[in-house]
N, C-alpha and C positions, 0 to 999 in steps of 0.2 A: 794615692799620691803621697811621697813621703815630704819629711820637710825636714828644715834646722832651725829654731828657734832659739835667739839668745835674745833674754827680757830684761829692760830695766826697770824701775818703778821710782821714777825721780822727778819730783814737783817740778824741781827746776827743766826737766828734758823733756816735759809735759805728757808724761808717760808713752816712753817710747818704746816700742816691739823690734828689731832686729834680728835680719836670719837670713836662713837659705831657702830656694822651694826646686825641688828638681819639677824638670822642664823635659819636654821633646829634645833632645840636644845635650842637656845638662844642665848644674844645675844656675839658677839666679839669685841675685840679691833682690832682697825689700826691705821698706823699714815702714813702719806703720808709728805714725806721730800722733798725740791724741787717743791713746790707746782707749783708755776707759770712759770717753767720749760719749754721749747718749745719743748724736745725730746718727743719719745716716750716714754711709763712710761715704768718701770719694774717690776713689782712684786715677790716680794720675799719670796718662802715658805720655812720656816725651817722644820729641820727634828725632830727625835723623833723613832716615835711614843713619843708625852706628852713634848714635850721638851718647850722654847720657844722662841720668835724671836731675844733676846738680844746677844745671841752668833753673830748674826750676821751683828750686825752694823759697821762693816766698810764698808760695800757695800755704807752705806750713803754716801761715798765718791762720787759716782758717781751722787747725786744729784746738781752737779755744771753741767750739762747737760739735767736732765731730772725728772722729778718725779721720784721717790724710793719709792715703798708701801709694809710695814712692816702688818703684820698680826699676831696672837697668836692664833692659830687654838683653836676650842672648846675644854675646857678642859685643857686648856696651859695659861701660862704666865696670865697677865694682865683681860684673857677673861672668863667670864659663864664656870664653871665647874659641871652641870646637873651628879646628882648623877643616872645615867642608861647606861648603857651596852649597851642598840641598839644603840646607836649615834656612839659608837665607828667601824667604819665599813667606809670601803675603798672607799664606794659610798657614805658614808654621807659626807663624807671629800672632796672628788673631786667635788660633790653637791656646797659645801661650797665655794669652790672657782670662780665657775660659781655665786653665790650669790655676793660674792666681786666684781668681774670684772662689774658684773651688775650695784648693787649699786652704786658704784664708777663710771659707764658710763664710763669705760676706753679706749673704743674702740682698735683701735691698742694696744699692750702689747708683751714684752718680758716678760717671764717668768723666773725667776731664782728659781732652787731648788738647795735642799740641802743634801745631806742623805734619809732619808725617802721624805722627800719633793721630791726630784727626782720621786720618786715611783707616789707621786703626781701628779705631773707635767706631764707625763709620760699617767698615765691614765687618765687624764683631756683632754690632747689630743687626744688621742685614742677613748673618748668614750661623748664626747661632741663636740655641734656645736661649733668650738671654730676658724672660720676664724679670728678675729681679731688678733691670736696669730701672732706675729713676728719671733720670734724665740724662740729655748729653749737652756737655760746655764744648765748641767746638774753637778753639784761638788757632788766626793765623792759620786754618783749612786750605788743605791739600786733598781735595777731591776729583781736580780735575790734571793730568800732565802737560796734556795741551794746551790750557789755557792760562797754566805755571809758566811755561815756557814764552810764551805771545806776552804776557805781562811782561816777564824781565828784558824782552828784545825791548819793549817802549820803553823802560827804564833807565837803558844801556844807551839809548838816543838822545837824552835826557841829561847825561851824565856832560862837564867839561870834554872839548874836543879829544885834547891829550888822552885823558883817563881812557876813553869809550875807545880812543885808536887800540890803546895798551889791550886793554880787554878784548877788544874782535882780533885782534894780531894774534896773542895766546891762545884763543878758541881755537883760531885759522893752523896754527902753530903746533898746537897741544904742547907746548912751552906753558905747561900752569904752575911748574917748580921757580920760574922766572923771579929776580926780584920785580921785575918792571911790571909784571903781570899780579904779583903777591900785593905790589901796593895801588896797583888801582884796583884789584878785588876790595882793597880795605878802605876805600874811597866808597864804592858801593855798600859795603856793607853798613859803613856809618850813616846812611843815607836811609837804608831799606830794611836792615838785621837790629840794628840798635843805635842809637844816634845821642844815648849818651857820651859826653866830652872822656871819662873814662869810666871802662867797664867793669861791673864788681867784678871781686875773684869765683864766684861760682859761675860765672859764662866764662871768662876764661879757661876756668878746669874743665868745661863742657866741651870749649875747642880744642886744649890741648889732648883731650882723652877720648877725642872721636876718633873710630874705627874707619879710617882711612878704603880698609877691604872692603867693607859691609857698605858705603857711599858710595864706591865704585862699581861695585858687582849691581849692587842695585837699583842707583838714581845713574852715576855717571862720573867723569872726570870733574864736573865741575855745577855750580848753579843751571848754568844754561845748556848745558849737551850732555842729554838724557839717552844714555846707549844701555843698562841697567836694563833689569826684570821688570822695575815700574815703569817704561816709557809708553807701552797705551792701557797706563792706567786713569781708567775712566770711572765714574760713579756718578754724576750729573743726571742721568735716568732712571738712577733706582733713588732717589734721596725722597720721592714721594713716596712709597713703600712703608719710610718711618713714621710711627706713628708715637714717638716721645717727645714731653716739654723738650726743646734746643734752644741754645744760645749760642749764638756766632758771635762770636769779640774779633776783631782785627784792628793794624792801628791807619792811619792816617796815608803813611807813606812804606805801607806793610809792602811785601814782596805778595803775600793773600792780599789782593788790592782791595780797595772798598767795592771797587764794580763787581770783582768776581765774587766776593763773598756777600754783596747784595743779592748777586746771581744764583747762589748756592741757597740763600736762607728763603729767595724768594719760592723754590721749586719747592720748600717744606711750609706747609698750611700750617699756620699758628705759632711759629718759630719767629727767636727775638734775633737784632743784631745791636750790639754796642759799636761803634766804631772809637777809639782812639784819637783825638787828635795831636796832632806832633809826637807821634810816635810812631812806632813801623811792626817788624815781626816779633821781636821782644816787647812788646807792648805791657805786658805781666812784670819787666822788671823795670821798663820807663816811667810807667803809672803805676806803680805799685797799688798804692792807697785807692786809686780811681778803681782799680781793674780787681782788687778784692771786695770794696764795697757794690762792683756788678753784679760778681759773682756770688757771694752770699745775700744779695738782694734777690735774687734769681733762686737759689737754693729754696729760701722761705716764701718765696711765693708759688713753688713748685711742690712744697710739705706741706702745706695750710690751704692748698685748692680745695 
């Protein structure tokens, strides 16, 4: 596997690695924060379907302990966006990530997902030789489709009259370019996606530079109508299988509801859940401080077992 590597070595950048790694498809970006780091690394898959890695840089915080590796899956962010439809597929993705860890020689790895990334991280384990993993952070899990979906119809009920009319109209419609339909999605989302009053600039860049095709082809037109490759995507029956420390984080009023991700962590023996309160699926950037002191609380008690 070949790669591109462009290094810096800057106190203040907290030694940061930069580059390319060809891929199945083409090639991607990474950037590796904490270079010279003595922990074990983490790796960090964001979700999506098409999204990309910027929503989730405060994770870098934990690079004062250990490498942090950022990726923009094919088709996302920063990385090779190959105009074809086969790439888009659940095994070329989890492929991908075996390509990183490779590349990258990272032996030991904690995994962190995210949303779809979860789904990732998920089936990486499951269906790869993957002993180096350490353990898996799962936030805001995406394991089940059908039970994604049954969550947000309760939600959508939940919502003002007005809003929840706007939103079943647009479904009914497929009017999702609508303004009427744009701002009751944005009623939901402050609700269930992030519920800060205003949202940093790196989830903004995350929404403005999502791959529209790669959402569609894959999950759907929208949150709720799952026409995509992943609509009977299921995992709920293999999640006993796993046999690594986990950590389920979700938040409070997550769209990964507490029920379903109680549901998820209960099926794995020995697995943790944080939940969030007042918070939702960004729960990493509403709680920042809560949700890294989790996570590197979990890290150390998973290297010192």
């Amino acid at each position: 596997m070949t790669k591109k590597v462009k290094v810096t070595h800057s106190k203040s950048q907290r030694n940061i690695q930069e580059g390319y790694i060809t891929v199945t498809g083409g090639e991607i970006w990474y950037k590796i924060v904490g270079k010279n780091k003595p922990g074990i690394p983490l790796l960090v898959i964001h979700g999506g379907p098409g999204a990309s890695h910027h929503y989730l840089e405060p994770i870098a915080n934990l690079a004062d302990e250990r490498p942090v590796i950022f990726y923009d899956q094919l088709g996302c962010g920063k990385s090779d966006n190959p105009n074809d439809t086969s790439l888009w597929s659940l095994a070329r993705f989890v492929n991908e990530i075996q390509q990183v860890i490779h590349t990258l020689d990272l032996g030991k790895v904690h995994i962190i997902g995210q949303s779809w990334g979860t789904s990732l991280a998920v089936e990486y384990v499951l269906t790869k030789q993957s002993q180096g993993v350490t353990s898996l952070i799962l936030s805001g899990p995406l394991l089940s489709a059908s039970r994604w979906i049954e969550d947000q119809k309760v939600y959508i009920e939940e919502l003002p009259e007005d809003v929840k009319k706007s939103i079943l109209q647009g479904e009914e419609s497929g009017k999702y370019d609508s303004d009427e339909y744009q701002n009751a999605m944005m009623v939901f989302y402050q609700k269930h996606v992030c519920r800060l009053d205003e949202w940093p600039e790196f989830l903004n860049t995350a929404f403005a530079k999502l791959n529209i095709s790669q959402y569609e082809y894959m999950w759907g037109p929208s949150e709720f109508t799952v026409t995509g490759t992943l609509k009977n995507y299921e995992r709920v029956d293999k999640l006993h299988e796993i046999n690594l420390p986990t950590l389920f984080t979700c938040g409070e009023y997550d769209e990964a509801t507490p029920v379903t991700t109680r549901y998820y962590q209960e099926k794995m023996p020995g697995s943790q859940l944080h939940i969030f309160k007042d918070a939702s699926h960004e729960h990493h950037i509403e709680k920042t401080e809560e949700y890294l002191n989790v996570v590197r609380k979990f890290l150390h008690s998973v290297e010192n077992d």
